[in-house]
C-alpha positions as a printed NumPy array, in Angstrom:
array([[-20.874,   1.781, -51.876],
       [-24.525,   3.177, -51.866],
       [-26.39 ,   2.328, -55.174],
       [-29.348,   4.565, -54.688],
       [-29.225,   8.414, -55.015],
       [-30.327,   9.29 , -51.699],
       [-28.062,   7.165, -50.266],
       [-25.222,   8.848, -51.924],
       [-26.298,  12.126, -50.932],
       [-26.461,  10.718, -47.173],
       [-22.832,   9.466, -47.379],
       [-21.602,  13.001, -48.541],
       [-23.38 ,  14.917, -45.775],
       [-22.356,  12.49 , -42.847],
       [-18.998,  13.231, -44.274],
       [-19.098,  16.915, -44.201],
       [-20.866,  16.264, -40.724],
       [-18.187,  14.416, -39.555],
       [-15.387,  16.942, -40.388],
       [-17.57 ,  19.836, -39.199],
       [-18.138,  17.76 , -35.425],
       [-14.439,  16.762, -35.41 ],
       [-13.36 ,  20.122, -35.872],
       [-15.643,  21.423, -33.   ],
       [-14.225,  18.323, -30.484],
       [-10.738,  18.996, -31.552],
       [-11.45 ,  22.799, -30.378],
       [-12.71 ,  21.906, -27.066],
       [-10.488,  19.599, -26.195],
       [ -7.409,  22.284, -26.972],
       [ -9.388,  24.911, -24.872],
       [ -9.835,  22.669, -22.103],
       [ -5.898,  21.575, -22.061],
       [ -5.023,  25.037, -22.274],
       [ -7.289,  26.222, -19.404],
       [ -5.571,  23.327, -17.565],
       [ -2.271,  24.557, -17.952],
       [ -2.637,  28.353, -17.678],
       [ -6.168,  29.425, -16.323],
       [ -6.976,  32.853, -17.354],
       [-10.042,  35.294, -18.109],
       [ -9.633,  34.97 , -22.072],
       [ -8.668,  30.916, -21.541],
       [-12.111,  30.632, -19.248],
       [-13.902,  32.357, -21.688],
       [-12.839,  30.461, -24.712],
       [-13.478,  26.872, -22.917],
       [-16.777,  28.217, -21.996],
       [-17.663,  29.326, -25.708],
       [-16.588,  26.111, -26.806],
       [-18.444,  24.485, -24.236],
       [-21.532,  25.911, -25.333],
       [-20.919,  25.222, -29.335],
       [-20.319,  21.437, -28.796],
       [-23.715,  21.488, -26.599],
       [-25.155,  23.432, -29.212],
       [-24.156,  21.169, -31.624],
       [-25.364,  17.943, -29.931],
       [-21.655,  16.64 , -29.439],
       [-21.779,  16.729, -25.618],
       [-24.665,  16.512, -23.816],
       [-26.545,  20.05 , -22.346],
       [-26.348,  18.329, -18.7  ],
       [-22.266,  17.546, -19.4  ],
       [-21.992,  20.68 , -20.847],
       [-23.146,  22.174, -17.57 ],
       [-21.036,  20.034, -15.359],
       [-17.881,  20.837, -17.155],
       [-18.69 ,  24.806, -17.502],
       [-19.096,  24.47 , -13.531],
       [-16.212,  22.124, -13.581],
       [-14.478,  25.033, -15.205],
       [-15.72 ,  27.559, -12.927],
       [-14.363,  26.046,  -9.855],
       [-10.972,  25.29 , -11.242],
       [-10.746,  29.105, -12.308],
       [-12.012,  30.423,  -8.81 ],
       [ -9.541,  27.935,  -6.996],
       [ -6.435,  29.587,  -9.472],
       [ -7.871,  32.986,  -8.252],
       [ -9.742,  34.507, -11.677],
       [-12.441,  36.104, -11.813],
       [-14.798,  34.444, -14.028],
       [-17.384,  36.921, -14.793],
       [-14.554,  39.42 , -15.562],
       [-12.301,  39.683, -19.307],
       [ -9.649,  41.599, -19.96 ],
       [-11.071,  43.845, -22.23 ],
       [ -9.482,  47.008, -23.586],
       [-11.14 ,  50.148, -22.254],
       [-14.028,  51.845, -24.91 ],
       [-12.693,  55.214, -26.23 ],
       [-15.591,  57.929, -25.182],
       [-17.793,  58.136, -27.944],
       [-19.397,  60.878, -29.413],
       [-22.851,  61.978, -28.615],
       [-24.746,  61.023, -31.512],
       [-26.385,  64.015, -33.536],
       [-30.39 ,  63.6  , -32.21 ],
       [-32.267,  62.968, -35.115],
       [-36.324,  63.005, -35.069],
       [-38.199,  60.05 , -36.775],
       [-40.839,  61.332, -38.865],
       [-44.016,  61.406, -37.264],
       [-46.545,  58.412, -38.578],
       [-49.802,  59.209, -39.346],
       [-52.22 ,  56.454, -37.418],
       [-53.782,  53.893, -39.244],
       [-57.095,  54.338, -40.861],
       [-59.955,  52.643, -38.918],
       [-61.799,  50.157, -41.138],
       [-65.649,  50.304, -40.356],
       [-67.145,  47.649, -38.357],
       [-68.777,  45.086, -40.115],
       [-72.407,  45.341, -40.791],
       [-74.698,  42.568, -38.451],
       [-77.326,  40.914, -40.632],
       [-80.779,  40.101, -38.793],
       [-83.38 ,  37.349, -39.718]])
């Protein structure tokens, strides 16, 4: 047990840290199992969210990160999704906004230019 009060401090934020970068792993690892048993737009896009966190992170490495994103990729192309593509509900038409006219600035007031001094 740490003696010093830094120390202490230390122990409690590797702690936190811990929990925080366990519950990240745990989350890519269930996105990754469930993209290999159903793969799907939403199930792509979640592994490749999580993906990104954990490299974000510093969990997995950026040059993993990239190899299992492309790893991903494939493995969704070969079960016929497209990955660039969600299933996203279509956006109602929305209404044309009323046009509203900033107010016009006045320009800036020119400070003079500084006076040159001769010897």
């Amino acid at each position: 047990m740490p003696i010093i009060k830094s120390a202490k401090k230390r122990v409690k934020v590797a702690k936190k840290a811990a929990v925080r970068n366990s519950k990240t792993k745990r989350a890519l690892k269930t996105a990754l199992k469930a993209f290999g048993k159903k793969a799907g737009n939403d199930t792509h896009a979640t592994v490749q969210s999580n993906i990104d966190k954990a490299a974000k992170k510093g969990l997995v490495h950026k040059n993993k990160a990239a190899r299992m994103k492309k790893q991903a990729s494939a493995a969704a192309k070969a079960a016929g999704v497209k990955p660039g593509v969600t299933k996203a509900a279509p956006k109602a038409a929305a209404k044309p906004a009323a046009a509203k006219k900033a107010p016009a600035k006045k320009p800036a007031a020119k400070k003079p230019a500084a006076k040159k001094t001769s010897k």
